[in-house]
C-alpha positions in Angstrom: 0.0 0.0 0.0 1.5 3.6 -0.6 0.2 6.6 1.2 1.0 9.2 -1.2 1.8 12.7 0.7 1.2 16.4 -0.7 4.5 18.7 -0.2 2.4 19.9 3.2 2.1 16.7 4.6 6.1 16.2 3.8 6.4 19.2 5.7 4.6 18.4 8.7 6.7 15.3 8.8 9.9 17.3 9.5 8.8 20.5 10.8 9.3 22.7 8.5 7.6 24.3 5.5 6.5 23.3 2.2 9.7 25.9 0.8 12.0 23.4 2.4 10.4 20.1 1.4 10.7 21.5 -2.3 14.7 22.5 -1.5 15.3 19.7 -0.5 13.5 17.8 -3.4 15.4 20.0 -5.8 19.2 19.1 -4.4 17.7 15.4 -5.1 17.1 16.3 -8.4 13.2 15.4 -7.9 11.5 18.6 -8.4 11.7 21.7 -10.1 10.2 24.8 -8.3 6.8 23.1 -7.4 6.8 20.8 -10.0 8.3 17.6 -10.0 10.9 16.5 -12.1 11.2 14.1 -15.2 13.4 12.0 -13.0 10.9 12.0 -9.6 8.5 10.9 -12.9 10.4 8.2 -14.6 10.8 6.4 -11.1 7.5 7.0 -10.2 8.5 8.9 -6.7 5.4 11.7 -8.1 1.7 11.5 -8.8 -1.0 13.9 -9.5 -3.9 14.0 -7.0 -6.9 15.8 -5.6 -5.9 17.5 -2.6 -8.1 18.5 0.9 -9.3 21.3 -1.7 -11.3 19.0 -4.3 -7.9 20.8 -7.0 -5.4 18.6 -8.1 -1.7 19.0 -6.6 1.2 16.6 -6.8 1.7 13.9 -4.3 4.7 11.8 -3.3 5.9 8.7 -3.1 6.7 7.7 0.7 10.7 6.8 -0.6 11.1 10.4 -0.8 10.6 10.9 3.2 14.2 8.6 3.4 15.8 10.5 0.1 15.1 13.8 2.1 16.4 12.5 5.4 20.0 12.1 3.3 19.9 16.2 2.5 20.0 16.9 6.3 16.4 17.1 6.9 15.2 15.2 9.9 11.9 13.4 11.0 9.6 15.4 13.2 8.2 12.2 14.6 7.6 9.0 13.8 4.1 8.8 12.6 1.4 6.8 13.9 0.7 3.0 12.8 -2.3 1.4 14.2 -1.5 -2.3 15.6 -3.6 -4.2 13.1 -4.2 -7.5 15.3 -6.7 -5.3 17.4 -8.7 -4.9 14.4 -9.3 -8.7 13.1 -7.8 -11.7 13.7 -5.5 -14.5 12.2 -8.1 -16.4 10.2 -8.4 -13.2 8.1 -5.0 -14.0 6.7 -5.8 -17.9 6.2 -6.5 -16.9 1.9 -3.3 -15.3 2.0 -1.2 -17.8 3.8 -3.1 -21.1 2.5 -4.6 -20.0 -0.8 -8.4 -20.6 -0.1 -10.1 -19.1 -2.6 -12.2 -15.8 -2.3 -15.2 -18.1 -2.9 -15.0 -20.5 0.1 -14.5 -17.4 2.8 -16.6 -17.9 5.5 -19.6 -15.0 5.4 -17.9 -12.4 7.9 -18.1 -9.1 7.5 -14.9 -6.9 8.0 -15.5 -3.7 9.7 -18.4 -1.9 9.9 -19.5 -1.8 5.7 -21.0 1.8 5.2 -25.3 0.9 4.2 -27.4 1.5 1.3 -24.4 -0.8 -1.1 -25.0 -4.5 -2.2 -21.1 -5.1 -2.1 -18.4 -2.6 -0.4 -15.0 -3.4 -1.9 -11.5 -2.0 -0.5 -8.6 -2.3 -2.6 -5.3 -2.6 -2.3 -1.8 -3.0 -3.4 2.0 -3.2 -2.3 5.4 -3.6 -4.0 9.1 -3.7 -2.5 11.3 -1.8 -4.2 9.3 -0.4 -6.8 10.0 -1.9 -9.3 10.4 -5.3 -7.5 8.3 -7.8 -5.6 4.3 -6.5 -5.0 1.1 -7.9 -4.3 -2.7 -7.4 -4.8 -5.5 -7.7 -2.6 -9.6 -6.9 -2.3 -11.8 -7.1 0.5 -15.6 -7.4 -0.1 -16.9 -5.9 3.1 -20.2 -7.6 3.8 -19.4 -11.2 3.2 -15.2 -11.1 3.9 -14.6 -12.5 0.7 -11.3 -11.6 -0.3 -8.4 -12.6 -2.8 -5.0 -11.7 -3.6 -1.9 -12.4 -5.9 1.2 -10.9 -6.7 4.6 -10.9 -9.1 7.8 -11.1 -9.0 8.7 -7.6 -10.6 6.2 -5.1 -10.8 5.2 -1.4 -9.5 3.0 -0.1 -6.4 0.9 1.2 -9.8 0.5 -1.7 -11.2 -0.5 -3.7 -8.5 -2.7 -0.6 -7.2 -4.7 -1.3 -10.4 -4.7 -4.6 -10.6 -6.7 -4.6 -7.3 -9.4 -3.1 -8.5 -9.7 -4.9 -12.0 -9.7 -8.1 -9.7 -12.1 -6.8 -7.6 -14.9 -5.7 -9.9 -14.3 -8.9 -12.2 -15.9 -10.4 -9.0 -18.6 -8.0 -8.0 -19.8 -8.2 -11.3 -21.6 -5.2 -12.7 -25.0 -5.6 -11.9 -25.1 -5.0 -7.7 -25.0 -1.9 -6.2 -21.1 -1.1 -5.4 -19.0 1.3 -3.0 -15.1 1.5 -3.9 -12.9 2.0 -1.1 -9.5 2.8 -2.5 -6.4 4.4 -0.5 -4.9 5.2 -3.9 -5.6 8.6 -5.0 -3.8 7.5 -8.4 -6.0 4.8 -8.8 -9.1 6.7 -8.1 -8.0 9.9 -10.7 -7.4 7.6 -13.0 -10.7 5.4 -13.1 -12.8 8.5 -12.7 -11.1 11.4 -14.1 -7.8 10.9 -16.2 -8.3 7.0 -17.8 -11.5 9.0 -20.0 -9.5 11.7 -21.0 -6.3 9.8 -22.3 -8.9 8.0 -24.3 -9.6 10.6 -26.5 -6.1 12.1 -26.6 -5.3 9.0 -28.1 -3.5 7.2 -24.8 -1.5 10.4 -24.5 -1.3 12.4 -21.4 -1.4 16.1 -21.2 2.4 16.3 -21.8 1.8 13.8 -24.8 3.7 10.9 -23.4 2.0 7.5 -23.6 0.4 6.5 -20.6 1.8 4.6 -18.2 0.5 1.3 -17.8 -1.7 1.2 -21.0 -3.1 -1.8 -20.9 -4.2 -2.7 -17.6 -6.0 0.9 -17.1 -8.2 0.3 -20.3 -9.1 -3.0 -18.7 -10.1 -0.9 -15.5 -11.5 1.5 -17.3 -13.9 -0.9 -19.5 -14.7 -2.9 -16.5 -15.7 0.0 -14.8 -17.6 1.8 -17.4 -19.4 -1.9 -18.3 -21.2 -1.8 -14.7 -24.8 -0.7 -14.7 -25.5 -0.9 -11.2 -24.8 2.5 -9.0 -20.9 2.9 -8.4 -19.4 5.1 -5.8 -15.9 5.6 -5.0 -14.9 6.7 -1.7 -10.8 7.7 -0.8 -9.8 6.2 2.4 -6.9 7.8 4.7 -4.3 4.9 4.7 -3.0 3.3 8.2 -5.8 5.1 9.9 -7.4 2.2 11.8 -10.2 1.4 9.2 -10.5 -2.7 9.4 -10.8 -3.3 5.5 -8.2 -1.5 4.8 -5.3 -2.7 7.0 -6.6 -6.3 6.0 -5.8 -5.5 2.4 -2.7 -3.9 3.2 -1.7 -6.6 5.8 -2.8 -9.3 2.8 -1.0 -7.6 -0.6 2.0 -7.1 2.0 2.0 -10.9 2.6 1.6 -11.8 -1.2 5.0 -9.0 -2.1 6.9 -11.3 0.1 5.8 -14.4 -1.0 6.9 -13.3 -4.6 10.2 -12.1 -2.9 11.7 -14.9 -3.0 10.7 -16.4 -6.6 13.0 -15.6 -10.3 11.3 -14.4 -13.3 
């Protein structure tokens, strides 16, 4: 799972201001001004975003809180992780650790899914290294259904996405459905960004290709193909919400299971 953070939250982390976060970014060669830099692009350290605002604004990759540290900057304070055995238990993890299919999950329900939804689905993914070793992982809310998978060398992106495709390949698109997605990439680009590279011809606004081509147009169709009501709902990442952390704790397992496999 990555929580991407906006140059203010960066700053919060070691008490300073936004003015130093981007000084520091610059002497790494990862932004320039405000903006980042082709580089922080290239290795995916840089996203675009909604903000608290609603506006777009650019987000970054956790790494960059260590590549900062190594310009003199220094942590704040550690920030908060919630203990995540207080919020389920070990046979949550028996699909990850024993391969039971999503299918033969005893009906439990994770957390307290929000009403008014036929399915609630959280979605997650993970990756070490970036590129390297990642995993997948869903949560259907209301049952605990879940599944996950993984690769052997892959991106936090790709695995991001590949959540979700898995995930409303088994929702199907007929129930009512409530996304709930710590990935403010993955939720631009479903519902904002995937629509508009479409008819620029799979450019973005910079006329590169897009990233990830392939696997966003399968999102994109599946997501467009459903015709029962579809909300999508951000959640703040290692917060304490139950689905969440169990997707996180689950994709988590499935990167380091990979972690040790070649090709």
């Amino acid at each position: 799972m990555t929580q991407w953070l906006s140059t203010i939250e960066l700053g919060s982390l070691f008490g300073t201001d936004p003015y130093g976060v981007l000084a520091g970014l610059e002497r790494l060669r990862l932004a320039e001004g405000s903006q980042p830099s082709a580089l922080a692009e290239r290795h995916e350290l840089a996203s675009q975003g909604a903000g608290d605002t609603g506006s777009l604004e650019t987000l970054w990759h956790p790494d960059v809180v260590e590549l900062l540290q190594g310009t003199g900057l220094e942590l704040a304070g550690q920030p908060q992780r919630f203990v995540t055995s207080a919020l389920f238990d070990e046979s949550d993890f028996l699909e990850a650790e024993s391969g039971v299919e999503a299918d033969d999950m005893p009906e439990k329900p994770v957390g307290r899914p929000r009403g008014g939804f036929d399915r609630v689905i959280a979605t997650d993914g993970a990756c070490s290294g970036n590129p390297g070793p990642g995993g997948w992982a869903w949560v259907e809310q209301t049952t605990g259904a879940r599944d996950s998978g993984g690769a052997t060398r892959t991106t936090n992106n790709v695995m991001e996405l590949t959540a979700l495709v898995q995930a409303l390949e088994y929702v199907g698109p007929e129930c009512s459905l409530l996304i709930r997605c710590d990935s403010q990439y993955v939720i631009n680009t479903v519902t904002k960004w995937a629509p508009n590279w479409r008819r620029k011809g799979w450019k973005k606004a910079d006329g590169k290709p897009v990233k990830n081509r392939e696997l966003v147009e399968e999102l994109l169709t599946a997501y467009e193909a459903r015709t029962g009501t579809t909300e999508v709902e951000w959640v703040k990442g290692h917060a304490g919400d139950a689905a969440n952390e169990l997707c996180d704790s689950l994709a988590v397992a499935q990167s380091r299971k990979f972690a040790g496999r070649k090709g």
